[in-house]
C-alpha positions in Angstrom: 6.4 15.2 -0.2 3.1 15.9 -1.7 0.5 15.2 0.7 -3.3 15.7 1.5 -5.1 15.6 4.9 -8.8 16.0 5.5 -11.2 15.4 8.7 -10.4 15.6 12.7 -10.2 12.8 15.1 -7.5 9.4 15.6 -4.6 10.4 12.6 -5.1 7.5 10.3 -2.1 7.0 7.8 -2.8 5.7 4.4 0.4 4.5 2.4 -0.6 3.4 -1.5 1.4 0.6 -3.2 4.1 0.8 -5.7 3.2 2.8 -9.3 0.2 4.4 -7.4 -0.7 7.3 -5.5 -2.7 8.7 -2.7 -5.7 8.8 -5.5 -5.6 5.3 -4.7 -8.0 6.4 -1.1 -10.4 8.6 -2.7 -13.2 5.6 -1.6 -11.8 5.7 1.9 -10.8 8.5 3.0 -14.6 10.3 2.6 -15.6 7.1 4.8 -12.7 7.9 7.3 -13.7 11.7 7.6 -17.4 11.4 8.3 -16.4 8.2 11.0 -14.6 11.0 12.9 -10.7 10.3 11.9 -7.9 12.3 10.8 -7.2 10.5 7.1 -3.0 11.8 6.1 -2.1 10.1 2.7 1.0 11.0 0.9 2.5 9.8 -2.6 5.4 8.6 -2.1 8.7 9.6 -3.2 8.9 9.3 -6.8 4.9 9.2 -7.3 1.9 11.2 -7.9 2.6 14.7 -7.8 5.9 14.1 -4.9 9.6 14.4 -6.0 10.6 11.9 -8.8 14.8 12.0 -8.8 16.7 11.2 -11.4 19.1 8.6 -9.7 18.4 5.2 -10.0 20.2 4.9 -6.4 17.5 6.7 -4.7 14.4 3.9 -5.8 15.6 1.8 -2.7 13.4 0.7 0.3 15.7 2.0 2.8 15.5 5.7 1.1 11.9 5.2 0.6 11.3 4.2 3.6 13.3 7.4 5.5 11.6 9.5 3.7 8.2 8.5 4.6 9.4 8.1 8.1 10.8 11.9 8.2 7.6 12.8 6.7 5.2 11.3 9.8 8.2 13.2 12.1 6.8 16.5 10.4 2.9 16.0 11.1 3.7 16.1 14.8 0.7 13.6 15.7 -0.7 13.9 19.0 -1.2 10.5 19.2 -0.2 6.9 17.9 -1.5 6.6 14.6 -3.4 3.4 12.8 -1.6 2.5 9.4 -3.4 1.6 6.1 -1.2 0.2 3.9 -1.6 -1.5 0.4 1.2 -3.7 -1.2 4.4 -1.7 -0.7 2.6 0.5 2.1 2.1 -2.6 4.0 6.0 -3.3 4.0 6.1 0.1 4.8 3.6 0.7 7.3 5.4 -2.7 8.5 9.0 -1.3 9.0 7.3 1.5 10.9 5.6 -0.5 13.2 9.1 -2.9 14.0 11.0 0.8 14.8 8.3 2.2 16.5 6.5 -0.2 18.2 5.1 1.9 20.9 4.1 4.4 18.1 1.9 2.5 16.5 -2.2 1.8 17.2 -3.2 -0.8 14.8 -2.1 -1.5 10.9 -4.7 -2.3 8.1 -2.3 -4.5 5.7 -3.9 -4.6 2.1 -2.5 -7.3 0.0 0.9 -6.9 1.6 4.1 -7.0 1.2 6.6 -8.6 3.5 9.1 -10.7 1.5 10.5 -11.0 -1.9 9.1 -14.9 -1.9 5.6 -13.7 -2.5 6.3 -11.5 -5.7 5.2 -13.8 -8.5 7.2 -15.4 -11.1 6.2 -12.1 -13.7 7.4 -10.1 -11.1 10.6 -11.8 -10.7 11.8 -12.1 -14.1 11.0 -8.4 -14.6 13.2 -7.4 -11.6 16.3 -9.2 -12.8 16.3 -6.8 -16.2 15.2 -3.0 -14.8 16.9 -1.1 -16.9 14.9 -2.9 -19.6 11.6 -2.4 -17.8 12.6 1.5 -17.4 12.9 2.4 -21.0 9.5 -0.1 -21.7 8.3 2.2 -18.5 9.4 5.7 -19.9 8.7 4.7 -23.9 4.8 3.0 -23.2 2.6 5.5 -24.7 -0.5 6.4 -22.5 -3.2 4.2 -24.3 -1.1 1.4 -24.2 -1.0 1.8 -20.7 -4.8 2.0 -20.6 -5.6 -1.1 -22.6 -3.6 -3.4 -20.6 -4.9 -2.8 -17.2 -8.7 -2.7 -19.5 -7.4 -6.1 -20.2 -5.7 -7.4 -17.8 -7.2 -10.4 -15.8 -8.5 -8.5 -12.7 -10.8 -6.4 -15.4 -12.3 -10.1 -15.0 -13.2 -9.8 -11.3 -15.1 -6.9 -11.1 -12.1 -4.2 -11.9 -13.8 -0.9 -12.5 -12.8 0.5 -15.7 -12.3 3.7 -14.4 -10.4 2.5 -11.6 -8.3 0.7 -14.4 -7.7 3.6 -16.3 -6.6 5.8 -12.8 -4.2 3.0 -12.1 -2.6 3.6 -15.7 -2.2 7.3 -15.3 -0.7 7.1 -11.8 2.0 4.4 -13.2 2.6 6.3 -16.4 3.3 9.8 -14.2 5.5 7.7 -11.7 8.9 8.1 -12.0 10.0 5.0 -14.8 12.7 4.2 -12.0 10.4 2.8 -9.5 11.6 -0.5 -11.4 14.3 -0.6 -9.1 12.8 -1.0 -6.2 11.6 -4.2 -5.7 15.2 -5.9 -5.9 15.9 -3.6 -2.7 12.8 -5.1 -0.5 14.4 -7.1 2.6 12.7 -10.0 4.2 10.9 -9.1 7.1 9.5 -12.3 8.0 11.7 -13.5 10.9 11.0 -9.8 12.5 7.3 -10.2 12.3 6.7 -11.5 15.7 8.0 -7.9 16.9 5.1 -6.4 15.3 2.6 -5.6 18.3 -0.1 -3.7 17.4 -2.9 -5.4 16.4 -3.6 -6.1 12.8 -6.1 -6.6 10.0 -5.0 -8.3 6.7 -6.9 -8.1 3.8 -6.4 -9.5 0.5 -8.1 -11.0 -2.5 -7.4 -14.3 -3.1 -7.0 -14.0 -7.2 -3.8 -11.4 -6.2 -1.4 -12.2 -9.9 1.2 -9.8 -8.1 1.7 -11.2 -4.9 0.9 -15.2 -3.8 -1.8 -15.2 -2.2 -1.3 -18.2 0.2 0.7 -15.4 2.0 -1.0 -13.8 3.7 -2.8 -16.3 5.9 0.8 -17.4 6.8 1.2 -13.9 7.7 -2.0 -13.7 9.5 -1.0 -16.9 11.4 3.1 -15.6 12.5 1.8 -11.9 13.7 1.2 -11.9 17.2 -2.1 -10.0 17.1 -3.5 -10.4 13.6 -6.8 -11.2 12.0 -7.2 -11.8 8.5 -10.5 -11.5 5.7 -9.7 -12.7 2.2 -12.3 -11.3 -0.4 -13.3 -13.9 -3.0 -12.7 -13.2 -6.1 -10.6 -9.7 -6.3 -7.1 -9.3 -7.0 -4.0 -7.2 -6.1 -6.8 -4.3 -5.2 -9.1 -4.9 -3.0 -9.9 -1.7 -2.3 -10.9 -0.9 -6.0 -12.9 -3.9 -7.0 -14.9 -4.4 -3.6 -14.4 -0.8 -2.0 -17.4 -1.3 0.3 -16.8 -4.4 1.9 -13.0 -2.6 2.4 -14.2 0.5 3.9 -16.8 -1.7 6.5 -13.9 -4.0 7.7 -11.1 -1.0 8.3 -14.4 0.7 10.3 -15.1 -2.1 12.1 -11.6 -2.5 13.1 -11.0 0.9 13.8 -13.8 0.2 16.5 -11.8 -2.7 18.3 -8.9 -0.5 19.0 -9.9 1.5 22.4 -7.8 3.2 22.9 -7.8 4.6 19.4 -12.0 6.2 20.1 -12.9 9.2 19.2 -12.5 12.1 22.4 
């Protein structure tokens, strides 16, 4: 697994979303380093500059999720880390947190995912034909790629066109089976009240990917959970208002105690 890691302090895990890549920190993790963390963020299998197999088989949660898992094994932490996650590294960092509940210090959940109910309807019809959206994947030269995410409606709430144009080139060098994975994501709803580290959801509330009244319903059925929606952004928070993003995982970084700096 391709992988960078940069300061000294509290390990903090960042876990980018489906078709992105650990690029997807470059705001944070300067933010993290000077605050006195440890900032680890890997592209996942079949992303960035990681592994991208062949086999359709492979672009499954489970396998995803294992190897991400077998990854943390390897850094040989010191200490229980905090979890940033955005869309799929939320259901991630999630399934981490249920199987290591005593390994965990706190999560940052970014636009979330936890259940196939919040993909929208877009998202839906495209995972009942992947095969179709491999080839469109794999055949979509890269300035086609470019315009639609210029053009898409988030460009409308602030989207920085550079930021647009990095999210293009981390789909377009993902591996075109990635298509198969969101037909594999369980329901994690009814384990949610296991989670019980305290969280920090934060989403923006014009999310065309997942629905957005979500996430306070999964504010509201985590046991230790706060939540700050961010008028007026969509699926990526983090790109369209990275300030206000970086001053609320900071300031929650500073409730958890036991998570100080030595």
């Amino acid at each position: 697994m391709h992988y960078l890691i940069k300061g000294e302090g509290p390990p903090v895990i960042l876990v980018h979303g489906m078709a992105a890549a650990l690029s997807d920190w470059e705001a944070l993790i300067p933010e993290l380093v000077q605050a006195g963390y440890r900032a680890c963020a890997p592209d996942l299998l079949g992303h960035g500059l990681s592994p991208k197999p062949d086999d359709p088989q492979v672009y499954h949660s489970r396998t995803f999720y294992t190897h991400l898992e077998n990854w943390i094994q390897s850094l040989c932490l010191e200490r229980p880390p905090v979890f940033v996650g955005h869309s799929l590294g939320g259901y991630l960092s999630l399934r981490y947190s249920m199987r290591h509940p005593h390994n965990v210090c706190g999560l940052v959940l970014i636009n979330p995912l936890y259940s196939p109910q919040q993909l929208s309807p877009a998202v839906r019809l495209a995972q009942r034909r992947p095969r179709l959206g491999k080839i469109a994947l794999r055949a979509a030269p890269q300035w086609l790629i470019n315009s639609f995410f210029v053009l898409h409606p988030t460009a409308s709430t602030n989207f920085p066109a550079d930021k647009a144009l990095q999210i293009a080139a981390d789909l377009k060098r993902a591996s075109p089976n990635i298509v198969y994975l969101p037909r594999t994501f369980r329901d994690l709803t009814p384990r949610l009240p296991e989670v019980a580290a305290p969280a920090l959801v934060i989403w923006g509330d014009k999310d065309l990917t997942l629905r957005p009244a979500s996430f306070p319903r999964l504010v509201k059925t985590l046991p230790h959970a706060v939540g700050s929606p961010i008028q007026g952004s969509g699926h990526q928070p983090h790109f369209t208002h990275p300030n206000t993003v970086n001053r609320l995982v900071l300031e929650f970084l500073k409730t958890l105690p036991e998570f100080e700096n030595d």
